[in-house]
N, C-alpha and C positions, 0 to 999 in steps of 0.2 A: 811459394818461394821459401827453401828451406831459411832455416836463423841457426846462426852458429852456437854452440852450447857451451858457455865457458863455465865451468865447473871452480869456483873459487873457492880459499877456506879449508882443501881437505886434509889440512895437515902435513906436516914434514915426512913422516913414516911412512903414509899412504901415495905421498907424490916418489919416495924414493925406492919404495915396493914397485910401482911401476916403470920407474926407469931401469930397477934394474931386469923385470920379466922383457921389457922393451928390446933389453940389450941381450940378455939371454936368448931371446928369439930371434932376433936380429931385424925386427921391425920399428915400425916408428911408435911413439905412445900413443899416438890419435889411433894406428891400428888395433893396439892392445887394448885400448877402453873400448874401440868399436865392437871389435870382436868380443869381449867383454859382455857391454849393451847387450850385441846380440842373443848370446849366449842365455841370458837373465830372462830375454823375452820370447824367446821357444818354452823355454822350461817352464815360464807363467801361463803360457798358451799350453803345453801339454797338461799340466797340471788343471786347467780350466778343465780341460776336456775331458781329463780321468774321473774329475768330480760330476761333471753332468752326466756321463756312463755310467758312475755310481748311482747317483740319485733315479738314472732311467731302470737299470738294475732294480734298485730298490722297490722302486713302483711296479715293478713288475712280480718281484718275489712276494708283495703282497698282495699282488693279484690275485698269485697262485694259492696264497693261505690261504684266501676267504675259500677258493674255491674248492679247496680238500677239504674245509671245515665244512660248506654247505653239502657236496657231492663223495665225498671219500676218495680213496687213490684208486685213478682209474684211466686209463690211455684211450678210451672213445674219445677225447677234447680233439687230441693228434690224428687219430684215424679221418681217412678220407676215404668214402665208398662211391 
């Protein structure tokens, strides 16, 4: 069962920054923060995901060193006969 998220505290500037993107868009402010939310938590989840591609990257690129430093540059690894 969701719980509602009352956000208290954030200040006069920050509650009238939102009212007025609110009205600028012409939505309510619970859309603006949701859409907001959302927003925040794509971009942490992509971001998660660039970084573990890197890190898989990486382990791979040093795969490849050991392997030119023990075998030299050479396309037999690729080859399929």
């Amino acid at each position: 069962m969701p719980s509602p998220l009352n956000i208290r505290d954030i200040g006069h500037d920050r509650k009238a920054a939102i009212e007025l993107q609110a009205k600028a868009t012409n939505a309510s402010i619970a859309d603006v923060v949701r859409g907001w939310i959302d927003d925040g938590i794509a971009r942490a989840q992509a971001e998660r995901e660039r970084a573990a591609w890197i890190a898989a990257a990486r382990d791979g690129l040093a795969d490849e060193a050991r392997h030119l430093e023990q075998n030299g540059p050479t396309l037999a690894r690729y080859r399929r006969v």
